[in-house]
C-alpha positions, 0 to 999 in steps of 0.5 A: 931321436923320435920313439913315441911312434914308429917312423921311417925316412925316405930318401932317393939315391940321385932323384926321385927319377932316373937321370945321368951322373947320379953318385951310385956310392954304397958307403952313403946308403949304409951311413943314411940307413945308420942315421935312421935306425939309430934313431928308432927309425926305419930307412926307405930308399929310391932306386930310380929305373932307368928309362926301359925299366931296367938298373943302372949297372953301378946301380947294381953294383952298389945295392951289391956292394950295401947287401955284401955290408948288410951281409955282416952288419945286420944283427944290430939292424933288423928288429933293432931299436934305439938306445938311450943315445943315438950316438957320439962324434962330430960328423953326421950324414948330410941332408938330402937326397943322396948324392956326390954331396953325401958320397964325399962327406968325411968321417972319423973313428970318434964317429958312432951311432949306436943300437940294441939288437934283438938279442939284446946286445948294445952295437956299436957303428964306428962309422970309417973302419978303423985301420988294423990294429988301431985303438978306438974309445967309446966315450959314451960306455965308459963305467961311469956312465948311467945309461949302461946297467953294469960293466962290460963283459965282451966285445966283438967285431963283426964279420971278424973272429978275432978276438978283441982287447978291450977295456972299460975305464971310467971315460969310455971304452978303449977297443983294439982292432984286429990285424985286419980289418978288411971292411967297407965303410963301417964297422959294428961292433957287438958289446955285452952282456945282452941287456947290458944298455937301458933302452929307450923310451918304448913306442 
């Protein structure tokens, strides 16, 4: 995690150019773009033109697909900034340009990357939707935990109205999901109070 200073990472979906079988899968740009901004970073991506200067139509359908998501999820993503961790799981994106090799990397429920919003509330991106009604913890919140200034008071999920159970527990955070989860990729999770997480060191 890098927040001495502002950075960004740039990555191209397929190649820095326009070629044929590139993997147009929007699941891969949220999760890099979550990788970034958990970090106190900024993400770039490079959508190549095709040779007449227009998109590819599943390129289209995947920036479409990205917005509908960003659409849900962006109240822990712009102005955002990093926490004292970044997040908590097994499973990261992997490197490089984005491609099939990106689009089929697996992940659980025990993955999360984690940001403090505007707001001031700490988000929390389970990065695979959890299935209806499913119980997921969050090791890194639970009440024994020095980088949270006092107990949590709410957790909601976004793009949903559904009001959640939820509990704190020395070890972590147990949430359960709602009846439906009609979701893409990731979910994010909006827990509070606000100023509830110690920030990270400032630029």
């Amino acid at each position: 995690m890098k927040t001495d200073q502002p950075w960004i990472g740039e990555v191209p979906v397929g190649d820095w150019f326009y070629d044929t079988g590139f993997s147009y899968d929007p699941g891969m740009v949220i999760r890099y773009l979550l990788e970034c901004v958990s970090r106190d970073g900024a993400a770039a991506i490079c959508i190549s033109l095709r040779p007449d200067g227009s998109l590819d139509p599943a390129s289209v359908s995947q920036l479409q697909a990205i917005g509908n998501w960003m659409n849900i999820n962006s109240a822990g993503i712009y102005g955002s900034h990093a926490w004292i961790k970044y997040g908590e799981g097994t499973h990261t994106q992997p490197t490089g340009k984005l491609s099939s090799t990106q689009a089929s990397a697996t992940f659980d429920t025990a993955d999360f990357r984690f940001t403090v919003g505007q707001d001031g509330f700490l988000y929390a991106y389970c990065l695979k939707v959890p299935a209806a009604g499913a119980k997921i913890t969050i090791t890194s919140l639970g009440s024994n935990q020095t980088a949270l200034a006092g107990p949590i008071q709410s957790v909601s999920l976004l793009g949903s109205t559904a009001t959640l159970a939820f509990t704190q527990t020395a070890t972590g955070l147990t949430i359960t999901c709602p009846t439906s989860m009609p979701f893409q990729t990731a979910v994010g999770f909006k827990i509070g109070p606000a100023n509830l997480a110690k920030p990270a060191a400032a630029h």
